[in-house]
C-alpha positions in Angstrom: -32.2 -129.2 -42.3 -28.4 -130.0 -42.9 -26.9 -127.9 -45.3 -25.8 -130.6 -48.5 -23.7 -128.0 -49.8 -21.1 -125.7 -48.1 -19.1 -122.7 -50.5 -15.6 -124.2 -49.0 -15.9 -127.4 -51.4 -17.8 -126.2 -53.9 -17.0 -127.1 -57.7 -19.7 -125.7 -59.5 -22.6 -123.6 -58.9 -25.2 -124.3 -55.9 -29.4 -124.5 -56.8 -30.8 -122.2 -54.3 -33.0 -124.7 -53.0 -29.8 -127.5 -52.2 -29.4 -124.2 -49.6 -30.7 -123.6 -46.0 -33.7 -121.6 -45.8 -32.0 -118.2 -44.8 -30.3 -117.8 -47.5 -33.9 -118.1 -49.7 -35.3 -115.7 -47.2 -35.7 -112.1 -48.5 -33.9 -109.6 -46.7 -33.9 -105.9 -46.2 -30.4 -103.9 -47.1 -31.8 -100.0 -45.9 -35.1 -100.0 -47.1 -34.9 -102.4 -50.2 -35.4 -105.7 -50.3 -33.5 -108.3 -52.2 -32.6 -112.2 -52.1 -29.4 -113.7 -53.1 -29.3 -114.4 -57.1 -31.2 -111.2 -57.3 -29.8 -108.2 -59.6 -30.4 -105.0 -57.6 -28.4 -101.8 -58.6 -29.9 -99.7 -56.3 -29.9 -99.5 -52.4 -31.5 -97.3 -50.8 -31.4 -95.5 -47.2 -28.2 -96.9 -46.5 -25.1 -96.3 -43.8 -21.6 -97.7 -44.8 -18.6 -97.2 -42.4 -15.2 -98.4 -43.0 -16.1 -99.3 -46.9 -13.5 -99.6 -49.8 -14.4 -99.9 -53.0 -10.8 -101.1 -54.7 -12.5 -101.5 -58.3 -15.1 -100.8 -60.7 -17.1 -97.8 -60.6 -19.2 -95.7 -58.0 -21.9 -93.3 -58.8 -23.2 -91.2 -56.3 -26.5 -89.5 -57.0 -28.6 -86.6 -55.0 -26.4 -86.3 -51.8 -26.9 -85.1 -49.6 -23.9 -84.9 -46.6 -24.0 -82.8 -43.2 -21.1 -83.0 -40.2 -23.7 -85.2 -38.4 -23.3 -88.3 -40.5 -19.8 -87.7 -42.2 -16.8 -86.7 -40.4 -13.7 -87.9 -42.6 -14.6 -88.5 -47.2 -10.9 -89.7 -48.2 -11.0 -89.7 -52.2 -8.5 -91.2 -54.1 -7.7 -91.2 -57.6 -10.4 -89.6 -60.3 -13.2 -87.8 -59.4 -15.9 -87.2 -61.5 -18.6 -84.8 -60.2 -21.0 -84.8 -63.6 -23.5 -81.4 -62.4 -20.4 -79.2 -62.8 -18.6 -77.4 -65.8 -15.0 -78.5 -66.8 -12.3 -76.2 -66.6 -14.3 -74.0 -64.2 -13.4 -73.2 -60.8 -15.4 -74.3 -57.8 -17.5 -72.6 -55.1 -20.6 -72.8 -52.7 -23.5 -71.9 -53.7 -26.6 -70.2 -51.8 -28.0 -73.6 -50.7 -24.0 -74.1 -49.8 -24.0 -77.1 -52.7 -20.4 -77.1 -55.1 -21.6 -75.7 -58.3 -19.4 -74.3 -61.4 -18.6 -70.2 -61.5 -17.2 -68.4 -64.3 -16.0 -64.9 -63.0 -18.0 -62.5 -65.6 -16.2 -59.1 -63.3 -19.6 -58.5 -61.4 -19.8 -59.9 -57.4 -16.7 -60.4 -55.5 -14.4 -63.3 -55.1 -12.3 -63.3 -52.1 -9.1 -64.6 -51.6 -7.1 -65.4 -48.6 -4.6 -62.5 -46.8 -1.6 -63.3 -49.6 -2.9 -65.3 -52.0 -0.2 -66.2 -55.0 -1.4 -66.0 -58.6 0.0 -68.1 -61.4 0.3 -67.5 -64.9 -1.3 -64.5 -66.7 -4.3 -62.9 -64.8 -6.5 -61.0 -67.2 -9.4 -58.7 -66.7 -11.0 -55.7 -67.8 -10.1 -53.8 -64.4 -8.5 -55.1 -61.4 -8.5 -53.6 -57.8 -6.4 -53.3 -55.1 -7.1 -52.1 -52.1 -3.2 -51.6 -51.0 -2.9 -49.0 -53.5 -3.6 -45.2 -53.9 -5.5 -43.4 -56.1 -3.4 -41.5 -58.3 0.0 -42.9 -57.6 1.9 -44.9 -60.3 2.3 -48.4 -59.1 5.5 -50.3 -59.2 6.6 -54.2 -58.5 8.9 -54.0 -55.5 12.1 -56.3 -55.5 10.1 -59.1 -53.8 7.5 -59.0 -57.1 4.8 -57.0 -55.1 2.8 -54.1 -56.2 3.1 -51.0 -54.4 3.2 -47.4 -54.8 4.8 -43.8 -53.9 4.1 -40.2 -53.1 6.7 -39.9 -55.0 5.6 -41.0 -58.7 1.8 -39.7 -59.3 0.2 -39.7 -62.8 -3.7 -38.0 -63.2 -4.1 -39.3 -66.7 -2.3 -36.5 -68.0 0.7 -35.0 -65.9 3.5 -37.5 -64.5 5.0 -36.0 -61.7 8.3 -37.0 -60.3 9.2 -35.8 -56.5 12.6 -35.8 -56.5 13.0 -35.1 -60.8 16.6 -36.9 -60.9 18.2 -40.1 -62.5 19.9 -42.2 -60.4 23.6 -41.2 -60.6 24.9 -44.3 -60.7 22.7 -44.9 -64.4 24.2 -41.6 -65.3 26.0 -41.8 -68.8 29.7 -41.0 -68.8 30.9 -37.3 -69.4 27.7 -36.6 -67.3 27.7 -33.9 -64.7 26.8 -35.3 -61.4 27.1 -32.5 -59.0 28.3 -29.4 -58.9 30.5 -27.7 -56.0 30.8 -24.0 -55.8 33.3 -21.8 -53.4 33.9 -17.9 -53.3 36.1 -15.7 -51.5 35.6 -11.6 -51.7 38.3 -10.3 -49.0 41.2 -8.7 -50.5 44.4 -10.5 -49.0 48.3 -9.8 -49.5 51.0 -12.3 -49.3 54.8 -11.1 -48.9 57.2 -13.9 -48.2 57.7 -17.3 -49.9 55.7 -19.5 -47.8 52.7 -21.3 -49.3 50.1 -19.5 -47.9 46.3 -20.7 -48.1 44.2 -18.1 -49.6 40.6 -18.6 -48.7 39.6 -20.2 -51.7 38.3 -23.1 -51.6 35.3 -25.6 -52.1 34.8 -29.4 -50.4 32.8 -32.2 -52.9 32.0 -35.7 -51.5 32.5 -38.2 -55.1 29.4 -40.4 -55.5 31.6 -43.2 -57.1 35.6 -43.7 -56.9 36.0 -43.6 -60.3 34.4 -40.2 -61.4 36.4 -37.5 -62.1 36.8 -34.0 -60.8 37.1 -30.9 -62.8 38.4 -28.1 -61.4 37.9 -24.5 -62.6 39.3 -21.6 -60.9 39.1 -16.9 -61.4 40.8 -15.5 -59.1 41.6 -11.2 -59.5 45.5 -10.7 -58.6 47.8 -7.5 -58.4 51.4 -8.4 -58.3 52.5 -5.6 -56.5 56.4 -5.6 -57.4 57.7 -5.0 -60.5 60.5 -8.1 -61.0 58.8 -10.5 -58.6 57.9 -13.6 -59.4 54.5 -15.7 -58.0 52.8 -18.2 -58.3 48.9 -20.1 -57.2 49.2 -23.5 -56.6 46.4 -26.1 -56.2 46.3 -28.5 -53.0 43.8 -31.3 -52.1 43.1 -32.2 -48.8 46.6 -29.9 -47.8 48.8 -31.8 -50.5 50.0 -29.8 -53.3 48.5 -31.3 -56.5 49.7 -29.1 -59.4 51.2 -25.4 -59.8 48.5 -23.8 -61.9 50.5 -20.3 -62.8 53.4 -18.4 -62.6 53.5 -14.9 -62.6 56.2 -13.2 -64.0 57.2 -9.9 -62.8 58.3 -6.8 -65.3 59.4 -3.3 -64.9 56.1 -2.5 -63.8 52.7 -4.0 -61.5 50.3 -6.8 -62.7 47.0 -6.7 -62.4 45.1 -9.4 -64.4 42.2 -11.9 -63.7 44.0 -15.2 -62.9 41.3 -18.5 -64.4 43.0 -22.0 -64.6 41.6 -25.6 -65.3 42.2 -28.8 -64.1 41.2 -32.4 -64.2 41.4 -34.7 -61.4 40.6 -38.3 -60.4 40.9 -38.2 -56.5 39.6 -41.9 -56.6 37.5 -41.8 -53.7 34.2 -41.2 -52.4 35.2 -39.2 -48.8 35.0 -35.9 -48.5 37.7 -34.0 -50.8 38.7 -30.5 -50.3 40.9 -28.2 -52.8 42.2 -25.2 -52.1 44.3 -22.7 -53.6 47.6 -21.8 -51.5 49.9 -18.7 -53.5 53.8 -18.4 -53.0 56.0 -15.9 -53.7 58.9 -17.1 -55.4 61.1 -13.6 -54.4 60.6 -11.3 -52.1 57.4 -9.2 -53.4 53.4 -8.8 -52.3 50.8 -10.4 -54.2 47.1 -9.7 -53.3 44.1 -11.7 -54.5 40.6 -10.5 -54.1 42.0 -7.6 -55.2 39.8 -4.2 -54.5 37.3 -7.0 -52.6 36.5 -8.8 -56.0 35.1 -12.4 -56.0 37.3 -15.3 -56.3 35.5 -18.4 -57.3 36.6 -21.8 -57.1 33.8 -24.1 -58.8 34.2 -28.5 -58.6 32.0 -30.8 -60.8 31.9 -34.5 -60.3 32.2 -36.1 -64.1 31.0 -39.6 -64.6 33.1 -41.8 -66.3 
């Protein structure tokens, strides 16, 4: 029969049975049956491709998905999976379904090669596999933990390889190193020439601005009496200071020469000092005298 009413002009609603037979006919949507003007909320057995849902509400119950029947799910929005525990994280469980896991510090949960951790991670004991036993772990300049040879601890002695402070977090007046130089050959000197004597120490500054003090002990016999002589201190062969004078009487000196001095060489290259002697008249001085030790000691001094 002709169809009396059609949905394109319709004002108001349209009897079921003003409407072609089909639409009267029950039909099958998966395996449940319904007719138009019938409430069903629940299909059954059913395949949807290419379906939105732009509003309202969709609950999913029992499903049940495998790679055979779904190959892209793109979810939008709020997700509500109601079989799981909020605040909880997420993993797969024997049957491979998503189920809630609270870690209790028994089983293991594996993370990927460099996984990165956010906000404070607490636990009653925590492993790492990159570390060794017996070492004191450190966090590098990139944040990472690691560990030394150097730096072991076995719950009750700390050992340190190297024992030291760095010199550079060395408080000032500290001793940095320490330089020492001998000489034990018993030398004369006639003439007034500066003349090197032997002694003498080389010190490389860790830091330009450290000083250098200088202490020197050096056995003399001023052979002449009246002659006058004198030690003077050189670095790297430029005289730096006259550090005695010996004046000669009516008769020989013998004494143990010592002298001190404080320099800043302002550098951080090798530095040498030396001790040169000069005879101001004609005369002989020896040092080393009867094959005694000079010494000639150099300590860096942080500032």
């Amino acid at each position: 029969m002709a169809v009396p009413y059609t949905f394109g002009t319709a004002t108001a609603s349209i009897p079921l049975s003003n409407l072609d037979s089909n639409f009267a006919t029950t039909i099958t949507l998966g395996n449940t049956a319904i007719q138009l003007g019938n409430t069903v909320t629940t299909l059954n057995n059913m395949t949807l491709a290419n379906v939105t849902v732009s509003s309202g509400s969709v609950t999913l119950t029992n499903i049940t998905a495998t790679t055979a029947n779904v190959t892209t799910a793109n979810i939008s929005g709020t997700t509500t999976l109601t079989n799981l525990t909020a605040s909880t994280a997420l993993a797969l469980d024997a049957s491979k379904n998503i189920a809630s896991v609270t870690n209790t510090g028994t089983g293991n949960n594996v993370l990927s090669a460099s996984p990165t951790l956010t906000g404070t991670v607490a636990g009653a004991s925590l492993s790492l596999s990159s570390l060794t036993s017996g070492r004191v772990s450190y966090a590098t300049t990139s944040g990472l933990l690691t560990d030394s040879a150097n730096l072991t601890f076995d719950g009750t002695t700390l050992i340190v390889a190297n024992r030291g402070i760095a010199k550079a977090g060395m408080p000032a007046g500290s001793v940095l190193q320490v330089v020492h130089g001998t000489f034990a050959t018993s030398t004369s000197l006639t003439g007034t020439t500066p003349t090197a004597t032997g002694i003498t120490a080389t010190i490389t500054p860790t830091s330009s601005t450290s000083k250098i003090l200088i202490t020197v002990f050096i056995p003399t016999y001023n052979q002449t009496p009246g002659a006058n002589a004198y030690y003077s201190l050189y670095r790297n062969g430029s005289t730096l200071n006259q550090m005695a004078y010996f004046q000669g009487g009516t008769s020989t000196l013998i004494a143990p020469f010592t002298a001190v001095y404080f320099d800043s060489p302002a550098t951080t290259s090798a530095t040498t000092y030396a001790i040169y002697a000069t005879q101001a008249t004609a005369s002989t001085i020896t040092w080393a005298f009867g094959s005694l030790q000079c010494n000639i000691t150099l300590m860096e001094i942080a500032v």
